[in-house]
C-alpha positions as CSV (number, residue, x, y, z in Angstrom):
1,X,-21.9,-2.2,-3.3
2,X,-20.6,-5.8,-4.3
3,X,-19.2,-7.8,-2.1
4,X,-14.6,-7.9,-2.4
5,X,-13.0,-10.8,-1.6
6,X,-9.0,-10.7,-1.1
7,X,-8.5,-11.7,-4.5
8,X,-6.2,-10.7,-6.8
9,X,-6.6,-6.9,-7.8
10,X,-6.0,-4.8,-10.4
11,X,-4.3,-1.9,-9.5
12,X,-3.2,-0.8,-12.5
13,X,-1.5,-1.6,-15.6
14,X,1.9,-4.0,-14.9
15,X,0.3,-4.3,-11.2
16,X,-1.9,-7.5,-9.9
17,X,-1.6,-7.5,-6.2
18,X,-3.2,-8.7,-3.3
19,X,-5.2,-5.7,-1.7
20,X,-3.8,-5.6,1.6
21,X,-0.2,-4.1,1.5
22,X,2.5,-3.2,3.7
23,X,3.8,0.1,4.8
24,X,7.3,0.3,5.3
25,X,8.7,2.8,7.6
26,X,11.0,1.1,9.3
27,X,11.9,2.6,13.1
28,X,15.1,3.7,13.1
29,X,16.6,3.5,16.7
30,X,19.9,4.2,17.8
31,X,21.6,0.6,16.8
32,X,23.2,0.0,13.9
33,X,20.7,-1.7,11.3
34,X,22.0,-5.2,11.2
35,X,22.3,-5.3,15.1
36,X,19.1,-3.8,15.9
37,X,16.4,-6.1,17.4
38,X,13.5,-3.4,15.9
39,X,14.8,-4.2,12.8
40,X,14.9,-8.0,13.4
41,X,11.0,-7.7,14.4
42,X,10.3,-5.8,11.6
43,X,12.2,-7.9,9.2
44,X,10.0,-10.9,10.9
45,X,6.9,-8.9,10.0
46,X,7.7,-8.9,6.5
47,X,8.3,-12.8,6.0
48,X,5.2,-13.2,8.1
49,X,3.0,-10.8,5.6
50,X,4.2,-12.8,2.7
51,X,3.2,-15.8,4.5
52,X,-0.5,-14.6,4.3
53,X,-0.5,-13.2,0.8
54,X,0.5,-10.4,0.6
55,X,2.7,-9.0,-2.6
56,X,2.6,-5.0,-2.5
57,X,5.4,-3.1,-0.5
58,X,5.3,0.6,0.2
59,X,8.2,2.7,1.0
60,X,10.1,6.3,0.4
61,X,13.3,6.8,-0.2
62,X,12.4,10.0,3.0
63,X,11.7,7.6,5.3
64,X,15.0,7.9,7.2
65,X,16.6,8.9,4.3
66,X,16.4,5.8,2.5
67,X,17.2,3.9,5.7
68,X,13.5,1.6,5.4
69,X,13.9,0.8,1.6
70,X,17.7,-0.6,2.8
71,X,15.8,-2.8,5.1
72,X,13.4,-3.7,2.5
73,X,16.2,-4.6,0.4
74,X,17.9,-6.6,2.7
75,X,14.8,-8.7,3.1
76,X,14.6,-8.9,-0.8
77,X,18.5,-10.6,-0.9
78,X,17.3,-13.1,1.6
79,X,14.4,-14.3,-0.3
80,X,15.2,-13.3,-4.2
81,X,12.7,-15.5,-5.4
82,X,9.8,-13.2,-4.1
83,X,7.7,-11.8,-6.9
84,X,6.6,-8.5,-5.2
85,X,5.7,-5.0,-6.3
86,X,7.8,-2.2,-5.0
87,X,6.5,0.9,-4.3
88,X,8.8,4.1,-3.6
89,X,8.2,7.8,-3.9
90,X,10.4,11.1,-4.5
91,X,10.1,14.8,-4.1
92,X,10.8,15.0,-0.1
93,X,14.7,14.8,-0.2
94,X,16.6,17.3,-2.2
95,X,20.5,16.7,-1.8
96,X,22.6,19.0,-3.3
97,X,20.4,19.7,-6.3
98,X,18.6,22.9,-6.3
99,X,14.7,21.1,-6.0
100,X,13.5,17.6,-5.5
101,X,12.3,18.0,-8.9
102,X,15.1,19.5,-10.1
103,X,17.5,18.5,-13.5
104,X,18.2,14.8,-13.7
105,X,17.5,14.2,-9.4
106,X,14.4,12.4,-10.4
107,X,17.0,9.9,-12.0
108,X,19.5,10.3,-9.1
109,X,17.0,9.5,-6.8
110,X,15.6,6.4,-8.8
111,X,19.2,4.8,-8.8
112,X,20.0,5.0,-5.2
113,X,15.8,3.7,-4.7
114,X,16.7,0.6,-6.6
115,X,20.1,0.1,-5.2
116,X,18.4,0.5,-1.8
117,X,15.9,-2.1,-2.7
118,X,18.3,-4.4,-4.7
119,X,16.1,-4.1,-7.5
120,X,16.1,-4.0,-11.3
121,X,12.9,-2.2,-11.9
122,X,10.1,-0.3,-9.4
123,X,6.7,-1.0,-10.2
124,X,5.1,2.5,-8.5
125,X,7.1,5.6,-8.4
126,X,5.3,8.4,-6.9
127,X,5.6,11.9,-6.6
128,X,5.7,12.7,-3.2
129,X,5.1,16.6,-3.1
130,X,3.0,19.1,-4.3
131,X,6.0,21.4,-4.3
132,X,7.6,21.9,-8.0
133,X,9.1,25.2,-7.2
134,X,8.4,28.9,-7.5
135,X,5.6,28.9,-10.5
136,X,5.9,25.3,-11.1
137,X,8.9,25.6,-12.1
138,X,10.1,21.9,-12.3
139,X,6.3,20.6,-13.3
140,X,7.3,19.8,-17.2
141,X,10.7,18.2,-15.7
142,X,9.4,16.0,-12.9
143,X,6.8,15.1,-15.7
144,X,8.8,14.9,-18.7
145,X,11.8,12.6,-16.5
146,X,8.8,10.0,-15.0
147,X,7.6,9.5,-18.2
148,X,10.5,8.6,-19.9
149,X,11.5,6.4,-17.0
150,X,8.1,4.7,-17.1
151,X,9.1,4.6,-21.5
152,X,12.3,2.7,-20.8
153,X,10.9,0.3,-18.1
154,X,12.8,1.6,-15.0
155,X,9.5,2.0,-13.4
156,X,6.2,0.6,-14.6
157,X,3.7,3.2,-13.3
158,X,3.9,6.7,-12.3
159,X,1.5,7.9,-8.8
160,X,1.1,10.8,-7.6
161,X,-0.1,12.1,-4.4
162,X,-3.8,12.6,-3.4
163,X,-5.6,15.8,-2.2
164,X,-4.3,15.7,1.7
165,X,-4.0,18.5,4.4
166,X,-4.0,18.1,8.1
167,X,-7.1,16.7,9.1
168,X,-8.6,19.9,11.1
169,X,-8.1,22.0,8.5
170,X,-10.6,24.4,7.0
171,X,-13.5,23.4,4.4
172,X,-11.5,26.6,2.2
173,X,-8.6,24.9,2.8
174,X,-9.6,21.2,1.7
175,X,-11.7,23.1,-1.3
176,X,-7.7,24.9,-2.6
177,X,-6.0,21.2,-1.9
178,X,-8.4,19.4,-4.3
179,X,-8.4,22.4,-6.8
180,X,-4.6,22.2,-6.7
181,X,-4.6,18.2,-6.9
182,X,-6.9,18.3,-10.1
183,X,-4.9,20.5,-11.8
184,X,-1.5,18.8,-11.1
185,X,-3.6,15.6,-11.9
186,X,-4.8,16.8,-15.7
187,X,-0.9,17.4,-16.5
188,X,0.7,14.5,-14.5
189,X,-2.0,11.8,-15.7
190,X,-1.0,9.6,-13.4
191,X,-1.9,5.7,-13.6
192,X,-2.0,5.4,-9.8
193,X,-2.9,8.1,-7.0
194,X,-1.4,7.6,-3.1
195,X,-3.5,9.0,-0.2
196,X,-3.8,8.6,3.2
197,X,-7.0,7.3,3.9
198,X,-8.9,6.9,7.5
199,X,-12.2,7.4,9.5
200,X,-10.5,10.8,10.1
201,X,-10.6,11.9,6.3
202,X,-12.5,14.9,5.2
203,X,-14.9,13.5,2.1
204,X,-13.1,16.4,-0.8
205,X,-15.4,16.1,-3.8
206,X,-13.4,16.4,-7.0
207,X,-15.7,17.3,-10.1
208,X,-18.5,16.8,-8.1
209,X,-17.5,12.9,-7.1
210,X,-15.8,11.6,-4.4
211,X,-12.0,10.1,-4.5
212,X,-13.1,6.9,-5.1
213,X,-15.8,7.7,-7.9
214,X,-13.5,10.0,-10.2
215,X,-10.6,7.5,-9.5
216,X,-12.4,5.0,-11.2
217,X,-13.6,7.3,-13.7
218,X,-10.2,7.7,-14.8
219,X,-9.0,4.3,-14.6
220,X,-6.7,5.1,-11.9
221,X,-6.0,3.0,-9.3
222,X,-5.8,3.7,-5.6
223,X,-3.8,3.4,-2.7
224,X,-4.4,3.9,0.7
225,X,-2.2,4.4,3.4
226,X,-2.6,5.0,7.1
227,X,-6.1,2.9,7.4
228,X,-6.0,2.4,11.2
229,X,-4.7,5.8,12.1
230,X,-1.6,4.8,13.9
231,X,-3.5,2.2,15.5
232,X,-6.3,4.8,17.1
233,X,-8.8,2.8,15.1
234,X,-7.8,-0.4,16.1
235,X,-8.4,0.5,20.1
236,X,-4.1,0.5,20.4
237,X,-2.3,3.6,21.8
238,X,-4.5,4.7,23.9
239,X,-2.5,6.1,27.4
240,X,-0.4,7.5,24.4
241,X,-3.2,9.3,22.9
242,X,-4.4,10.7,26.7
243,X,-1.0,12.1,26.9
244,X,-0.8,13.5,23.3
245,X,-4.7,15.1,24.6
246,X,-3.6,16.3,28.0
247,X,-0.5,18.0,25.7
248,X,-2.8,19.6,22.9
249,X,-5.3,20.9,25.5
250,X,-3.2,21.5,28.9
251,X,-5.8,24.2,30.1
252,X,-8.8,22.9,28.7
253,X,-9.4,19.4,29.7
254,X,-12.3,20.6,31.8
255,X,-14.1,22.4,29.1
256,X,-13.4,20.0,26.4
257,X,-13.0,16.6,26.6
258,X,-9.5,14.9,25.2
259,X,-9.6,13.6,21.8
260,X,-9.1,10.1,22.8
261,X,-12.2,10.7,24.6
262,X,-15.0,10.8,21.9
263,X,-12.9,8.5,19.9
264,X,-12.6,5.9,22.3
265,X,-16.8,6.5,22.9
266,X,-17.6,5.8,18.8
267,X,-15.1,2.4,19.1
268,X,-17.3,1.5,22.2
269,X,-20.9,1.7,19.7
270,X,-18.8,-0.6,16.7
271,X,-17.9,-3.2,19.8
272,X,-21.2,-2.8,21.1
273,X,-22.8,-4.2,17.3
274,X,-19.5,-5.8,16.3
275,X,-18.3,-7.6,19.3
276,X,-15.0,-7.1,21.4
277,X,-13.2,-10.1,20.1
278,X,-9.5,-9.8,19.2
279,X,-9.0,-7.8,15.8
280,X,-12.3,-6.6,15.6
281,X,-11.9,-3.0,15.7
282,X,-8.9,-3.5,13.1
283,X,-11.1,-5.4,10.8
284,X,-13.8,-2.9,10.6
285,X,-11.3,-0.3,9.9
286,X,-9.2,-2.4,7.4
287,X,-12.5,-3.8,5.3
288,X,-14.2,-0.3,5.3
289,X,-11.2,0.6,3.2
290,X,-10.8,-2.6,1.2
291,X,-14.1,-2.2,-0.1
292,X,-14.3,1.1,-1.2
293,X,-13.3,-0.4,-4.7
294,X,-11.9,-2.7,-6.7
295,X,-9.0,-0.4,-7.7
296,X,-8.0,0.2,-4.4
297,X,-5.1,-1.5,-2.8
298,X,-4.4,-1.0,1.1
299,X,-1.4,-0.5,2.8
300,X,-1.1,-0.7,6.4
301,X,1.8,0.0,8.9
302,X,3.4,-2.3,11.7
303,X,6.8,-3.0,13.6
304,X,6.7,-6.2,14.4
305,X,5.4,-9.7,12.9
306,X,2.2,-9.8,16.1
307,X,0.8,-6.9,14.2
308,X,1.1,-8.6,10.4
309,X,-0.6,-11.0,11.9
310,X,-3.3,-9.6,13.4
311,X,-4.1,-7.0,10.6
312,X,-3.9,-10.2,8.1
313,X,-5.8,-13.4,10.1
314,X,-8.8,-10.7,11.1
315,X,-10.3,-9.9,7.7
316,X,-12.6,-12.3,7.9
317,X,-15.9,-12.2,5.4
318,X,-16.6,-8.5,3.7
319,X,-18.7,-6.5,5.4
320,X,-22.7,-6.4,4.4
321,X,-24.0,-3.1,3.3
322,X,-25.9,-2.5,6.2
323,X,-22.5,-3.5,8.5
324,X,-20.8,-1.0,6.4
325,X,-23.3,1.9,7.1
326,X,-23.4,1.0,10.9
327,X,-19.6,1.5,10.8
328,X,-19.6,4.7,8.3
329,X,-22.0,6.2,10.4
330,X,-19.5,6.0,13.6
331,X,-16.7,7.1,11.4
332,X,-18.7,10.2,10.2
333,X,-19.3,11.1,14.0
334,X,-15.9,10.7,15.1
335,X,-15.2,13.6,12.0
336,X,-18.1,15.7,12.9
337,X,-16.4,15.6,16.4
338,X,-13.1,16.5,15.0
339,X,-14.6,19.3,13.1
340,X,-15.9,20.7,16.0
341,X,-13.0,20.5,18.2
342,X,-10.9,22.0,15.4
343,X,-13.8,24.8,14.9
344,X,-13.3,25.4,18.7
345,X,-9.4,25.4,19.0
346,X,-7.1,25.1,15.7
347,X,-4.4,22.9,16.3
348,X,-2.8,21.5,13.3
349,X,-1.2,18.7,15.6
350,X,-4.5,16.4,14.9
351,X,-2.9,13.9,12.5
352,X,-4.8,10.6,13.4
């Protein structure tokens, strides 16, 4: 593997970004937006990102109901200058209409997304579901209505989502998602495909080649969300994750140990080569992503502008090839382990 800088990437056409992105899902709270100090923080986080680089923002108009691509937005009228990408996706919210997919709420949607973001045009629109009705029913609509929004410059690229389950799922059940993604995939043609992509992540081989490999193939590009696992793989959460263990397994604890367990034993080996500086687990975790190809762009979550910071000043130097392997071969443990625990006692809960 070559070595990435944080250069410039191309994601795909329309789209040159820097390759660490932000997820935007803003917390919510009880206040309203303009008065609440989570939204201040994460407000701060945004002008902080931008600081270091960055240029690619991820959001959904169902991430409280459009209420994080409002704050978005209200960070884009501060600072209108800003050349950024936008990324938004649809298919989770229905409305009144009878589907996601359904008639012209493709369009509907679209509008209030760039009203939301106080935006002319969205570079990425993605569709957010696998779910286009009984049969399909709404496949040629959802298709036919992104396509002619990409046509007339609304949007600039059209994603769609990768092959994704809950992690303790079945090997039958991975095997049905990628056979259902490939066929969505030959009809959407999409020029950009949205995963969730962690240590945790099932390898799903698509005509015989990995995610990455038929991706590039394709000249698609990539993004990947969710890289530090809700901050598991960055050593964070973790009298969270023993009380999230001690829930999933309330009778077992002394037959099985809890997840955070095993996971927090496979961060102790990469500290153990890597060191136990500040941001080190987050930069393994970050880089193993960022170099899984130059089409991929990587979009990480945070609530405050301490965590921008950290996941930004860390990166450092790529990894070497034989760093990588040291920390792939932790990451494949940690999945064998998850496998095992899921082979053991099915719980669909496991969403690192």
């Amino acid at each position: 593997m070559t070595a990435h800088d944080l250069g410039v990437r191309h994601l795909c056409r329309g789209i040159l970004t820097h390759p660490l992105g932000l997820h935007c899902d803003v917390p919510t709270g009880h206040a309203p937006p303009e008065q609440s100090h989570r939204i201040n923080r994460f407000l701060g986080g945004l002008h902080r990102a931008v600081e270091h680089g960055a240029t690619f923002f991820d959001t959904s108009d169902s991430y409280g109901s459009g209420h994080s691509e409002r704050v978005v937005g209200q960070f884009l009228r501060e600072y209108p200058d800003l050349s950024l990408q936008l990324s938004s996706k649809v298919g989770q919210i229905r409305g009144s209409a009878e589907h996601p997919y359904a008639g012209r709420h493709i369009n509907h949607q679209l509008e209030q997304t760039l009203e939301n973001l106080y935006v002319e045009q969205l570079h990425l629109y993605t569709l957010d579901s696998f779910d286009f009705g009984p049969g399909d029913r709404y496949l040629g609509n959802a298709i036919d209505a992104m396509r002619t929004l990409r046509e007339v410059e609304s949007i600039n690229a059209i994603g769609m989502r990768g092959p994704f389950t809950h992690y303790a799922a079945s090997p039958e059940e991975w095997a049905a998602e990628a056979e259902r993604f490939l066929y969505l995939f030959r009809l959407i043609k999409p020029d950009v495909v949205w995963t969730r992509f962690n240590a945790f992540t099932p390898a799903v081989l698509l005509e015989g080649e990995d995610l990455f490999s038929f991706t590039a193939r394709h000249g698609v590009g990539l993004v990947l969300a969710a890289p530090l696992a809700h901050g598991v793989l960055a050593g964070k959460n973790a009298e969270r994750s023993r009380s999230r263990a001690k829930m999933i397994y309330p009778r077992r604890t002394g037959a099985m140990p809890p997840l955070v367990e095993w996971v927090d034993k496979g961060l102790d080996v990469l500290r153990s080569h890597f060191g136990e500086g500040p941001g080190t687990l987050t930069r393994l975790a970050l880089r193993s992503c960022l170099q899984r190809g130059d089409q991929c762009v990587v979009v990480v979550g945070f609530s405050n502008e301490e965590q921008v910071e950290e996941n930004y000043s860390c990166l450092g130097d790529p990894l070497t090839a034989p760093e990588l392997a040291i920390v792939d071969d932790v990451y494949a443990d940690l999945r064998g382990h998850l496998r095992e625990v899921a082979t053991r006692s099915p719980v669909k809960q496991l969403q690192p």
